[in-house]
C-alpha positions, 0 to 999 in steps of 0.5 A, a space after each residue: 500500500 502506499 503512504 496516504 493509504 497506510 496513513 489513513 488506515 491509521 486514522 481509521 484504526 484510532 478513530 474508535 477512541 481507545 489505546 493502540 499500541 504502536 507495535 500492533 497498529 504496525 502489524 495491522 497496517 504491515 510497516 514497521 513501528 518505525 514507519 507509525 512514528 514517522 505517520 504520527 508526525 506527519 499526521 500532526 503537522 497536518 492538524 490530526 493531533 494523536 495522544 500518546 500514552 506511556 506505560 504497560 498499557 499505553 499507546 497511540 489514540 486519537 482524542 475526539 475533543 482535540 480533532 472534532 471542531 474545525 470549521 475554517 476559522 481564520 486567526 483574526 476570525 477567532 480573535 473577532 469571536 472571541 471579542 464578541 464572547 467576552 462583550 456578550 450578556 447572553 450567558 448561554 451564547 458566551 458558553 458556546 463562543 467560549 468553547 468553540 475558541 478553547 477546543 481551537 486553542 487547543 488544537 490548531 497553533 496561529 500558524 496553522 490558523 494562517 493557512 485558511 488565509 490563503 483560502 480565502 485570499 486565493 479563491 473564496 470557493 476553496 474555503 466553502 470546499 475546504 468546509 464541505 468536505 469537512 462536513 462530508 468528512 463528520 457525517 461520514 457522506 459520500 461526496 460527487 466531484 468534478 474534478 481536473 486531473 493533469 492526466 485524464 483530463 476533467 472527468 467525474 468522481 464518487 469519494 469517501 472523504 477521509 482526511 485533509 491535509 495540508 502539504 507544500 502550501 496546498 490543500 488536498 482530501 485524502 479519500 477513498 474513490 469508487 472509480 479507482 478502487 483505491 485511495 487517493 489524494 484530490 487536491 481541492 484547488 482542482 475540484 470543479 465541482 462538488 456536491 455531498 450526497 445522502 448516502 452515507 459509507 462505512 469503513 473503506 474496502 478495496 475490492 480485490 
């Protein structure tokens, strides 16, 4: 398998919540428990924060309440939030407001919250992109794309979204995709057009 595919295997693995050792994950995914180390620190600098835990019984685990909210907040979009927050009275409203900023605090550094700046500044539909996909992503939804391939052209697609990540100043979904029966990576300055349908999908199965 290649890299993206073992490294969402990963995250697929982890996503249940519990412990994992990394000598097992190793075994599932078949690389070395060198190799998972070197996908924990990849997936990090993508934004995909995994817990480590010491000990007999510790592990690698992906902790839900670092991971579950990103919703494409800029840094100076967060510092308006959070300015409104504090001038609110609605005590109800300033809860809410106050943990959306905390779990972005914890989660995402003001470099990585610089990144959405170049969605915005670019092309405003990659940020509308970026968000859908993230949306597609929770719900775990299938998701139609039109999509411009350097080697085939413009032709039409049906992916499970997975993951995103940001490398070499781009943005790309990592997603399992019908037509190839396999994973790939889309990057979503090439996505034409874009629609998350109803049907929902489970873990990915590459038909053999």
């Amino acid at each position: 398998m290649s890299k993206v595919a073992n490294m969402l295997n990963m995250i697929q693995i982890l996503k249940d919540g519990k412990i994992h050792n990394m000598k097992e994950i190793a075994k599932q995914i078949e690389v070395s428990p060198r190799m998972i180390k070197q996908y924990k620190n990849e997936l990090e600098q993508a934004g995909i924060y995994i817990e480590s835990r010491r000990g007999m019984y510790g592990g690698y685990m992906i902790n839900h309440e670092l991971n579950n909210i990103d919703i494409g907040l800029t840094y100076n979009e967060l510092k308006k939030l959070d300015e409104v927050g504090k001038k609110n009275s609605n005590e109800e409203i300033k809860k809410i407001i106050e943990k959306i900023c905390n779990s972005y605090n914890k989660n995402i550094r003001k470099n990585n919250l610089k990144k959405f700046e170049r969605i915005r500044s670019d092309k405003n539909d990659l940020k509308n992109i970026y968000i859908s996909m993230r949306k597609a992503i929770n719900e775990k939804k299938k998701v139609y794309i039109k999509y411009f391939s350097n080697d085939s052209g413009m032709n039409d697609r049906i992916i499970h979204p997975a993951e995103m990540f940001y490398y070499l100043n781009e943005w790309y979904v990592a997603a399992f995709c019908e037509r190839k029966n396999a994973i790939r990576l889309f990057k979503i300055h090439d996505i034409q057009e874009y629609r998350i349908l109803k049907q929902k999908y489970g873990n990915f199965e590459i038909k053999r």
